[in-house]
C-alpha positions in Angstrom: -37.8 9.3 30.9 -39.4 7.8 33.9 -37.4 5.9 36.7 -38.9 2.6 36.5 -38.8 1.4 40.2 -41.3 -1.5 42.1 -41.3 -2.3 46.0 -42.7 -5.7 46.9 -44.8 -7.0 49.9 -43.9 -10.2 51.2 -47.0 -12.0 52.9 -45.0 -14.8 54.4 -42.7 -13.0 56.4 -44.6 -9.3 56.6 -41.5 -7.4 55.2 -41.6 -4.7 52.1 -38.6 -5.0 50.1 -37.7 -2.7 47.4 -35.9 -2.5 44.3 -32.9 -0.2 42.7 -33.9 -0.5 39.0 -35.6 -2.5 36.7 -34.4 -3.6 32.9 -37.7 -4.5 31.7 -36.1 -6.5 28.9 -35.6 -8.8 31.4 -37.8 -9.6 33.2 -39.2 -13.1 31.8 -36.3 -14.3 32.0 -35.0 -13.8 35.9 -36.4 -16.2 38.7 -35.9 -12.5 40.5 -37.2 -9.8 38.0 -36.8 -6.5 40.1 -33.8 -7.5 42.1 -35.2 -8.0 45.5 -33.1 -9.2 48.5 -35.3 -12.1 49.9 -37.3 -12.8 47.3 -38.6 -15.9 46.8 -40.4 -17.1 43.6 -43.0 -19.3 45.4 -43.9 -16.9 47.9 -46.6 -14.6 48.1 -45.4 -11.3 46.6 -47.5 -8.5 46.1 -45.4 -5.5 43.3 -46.1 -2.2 43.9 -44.7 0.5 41.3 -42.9 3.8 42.2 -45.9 6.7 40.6 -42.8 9.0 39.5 -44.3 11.7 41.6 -43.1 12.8 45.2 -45.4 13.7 48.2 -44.3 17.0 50.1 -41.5 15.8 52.2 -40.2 14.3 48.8 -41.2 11.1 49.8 -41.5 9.0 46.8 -45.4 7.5 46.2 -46.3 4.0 45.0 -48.9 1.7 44.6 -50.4 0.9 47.5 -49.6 4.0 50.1 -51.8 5.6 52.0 -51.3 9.3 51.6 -53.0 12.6 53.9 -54.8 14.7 51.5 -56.6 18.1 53.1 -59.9 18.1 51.2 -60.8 14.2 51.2 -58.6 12.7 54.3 -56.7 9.3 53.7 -56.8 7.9 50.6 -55.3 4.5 49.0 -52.9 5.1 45.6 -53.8 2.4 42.9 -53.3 2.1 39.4 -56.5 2.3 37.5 -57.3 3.3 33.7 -53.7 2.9 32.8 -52.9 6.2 35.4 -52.3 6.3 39.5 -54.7 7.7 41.7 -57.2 7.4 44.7 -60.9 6.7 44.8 -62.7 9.4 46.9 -65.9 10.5 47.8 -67.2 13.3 46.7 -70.3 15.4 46.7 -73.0 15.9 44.4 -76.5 18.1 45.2 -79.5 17.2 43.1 -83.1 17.8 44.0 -83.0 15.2 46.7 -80.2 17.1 48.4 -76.7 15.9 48.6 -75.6 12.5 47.8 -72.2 11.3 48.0 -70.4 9.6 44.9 -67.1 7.5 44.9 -65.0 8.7 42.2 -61.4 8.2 40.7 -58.9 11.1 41.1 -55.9 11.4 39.3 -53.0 11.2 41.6 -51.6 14.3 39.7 -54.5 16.4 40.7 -54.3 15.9 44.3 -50.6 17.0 44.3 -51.1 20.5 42.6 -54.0 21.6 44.8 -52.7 25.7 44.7 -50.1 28.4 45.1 -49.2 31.0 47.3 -47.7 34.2 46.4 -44.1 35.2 47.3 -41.9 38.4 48.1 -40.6 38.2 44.8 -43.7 38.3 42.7 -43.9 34.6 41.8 -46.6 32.1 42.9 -45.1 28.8 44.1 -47.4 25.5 44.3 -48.6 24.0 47.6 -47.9 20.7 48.0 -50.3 19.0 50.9 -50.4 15.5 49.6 -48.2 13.5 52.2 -47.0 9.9 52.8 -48.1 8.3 56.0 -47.7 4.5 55.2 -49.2 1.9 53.3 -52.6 -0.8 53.2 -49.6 -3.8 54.1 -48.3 -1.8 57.5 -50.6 0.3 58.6 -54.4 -0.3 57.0 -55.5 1.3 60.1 -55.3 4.9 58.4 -57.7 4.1 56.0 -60.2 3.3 58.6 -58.9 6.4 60.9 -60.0 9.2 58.1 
């Protein structure tokens, strides 16, 4: 089973706070669902969850981050289509040329983008997909790529 975790963006104050856990049975029921220190139900919280999957420094990835990729630069994670991933442009030649396309990519396939073989006869995967902040702290690296 999954780790269940959430991070929250505080407007007010422009802090991220994050969680430990979350008992989803509970959640209705708590002024503080996910446990945050600080939180505060009238202000403006924005919940981000944890993707379950790890960039390659073993950062963990959620909603919201802005991650490096090698073939299509930086790129927002959302939550889209009941799966995580990041809208990217992409090519597409017809007989006008090429014209570009936004598409949705599965978060999934950008992590698995290959292997390399080793001394011992085994390919291992190439991770390239790395965090390098999020569209709260640092929207700048969205406009950057």
């Amino acid at each position: 089973m999954r780790n269940i975790k959430f991070r929250a963006w505080e407007e007010k104050d422009k802090s991220m706070m994050f969680s430990s856990g979350l008992n989803i049975e509970i959640i209705s029921l708590c002024n503080n669902p996910f446990n945050l220190q600080g939180y505060n139900r009238d202000s403006s919280v924005v919940f981000m969850q944890f993707t379950g999957l790890k960039d390659k420094n073993g950062k963990e990835i959620h909603e919201g981050d802005i991650v490096s990729t090698l073939e299509d630069g930086n790129l927002e994670v959302i939550f889209q289509d009941g799966m995580f991933g990041c809208i990217t442009c992409r090519p597409q030649s017809n007989e006008n040329g090429t014209e570009y396309y936004d598409e949705f990519v599965p978060l999934n396939d950008l992590i698995d983008v290959g292997y390399w073989g080793s001394t011992d006869g085994f390919k291992k995967p190439v991770f390239t997909l790395e965090v390098i902040g999020n569209i709260y702290e640092n929207p700048e690296l969205l406009k950057e790529a």
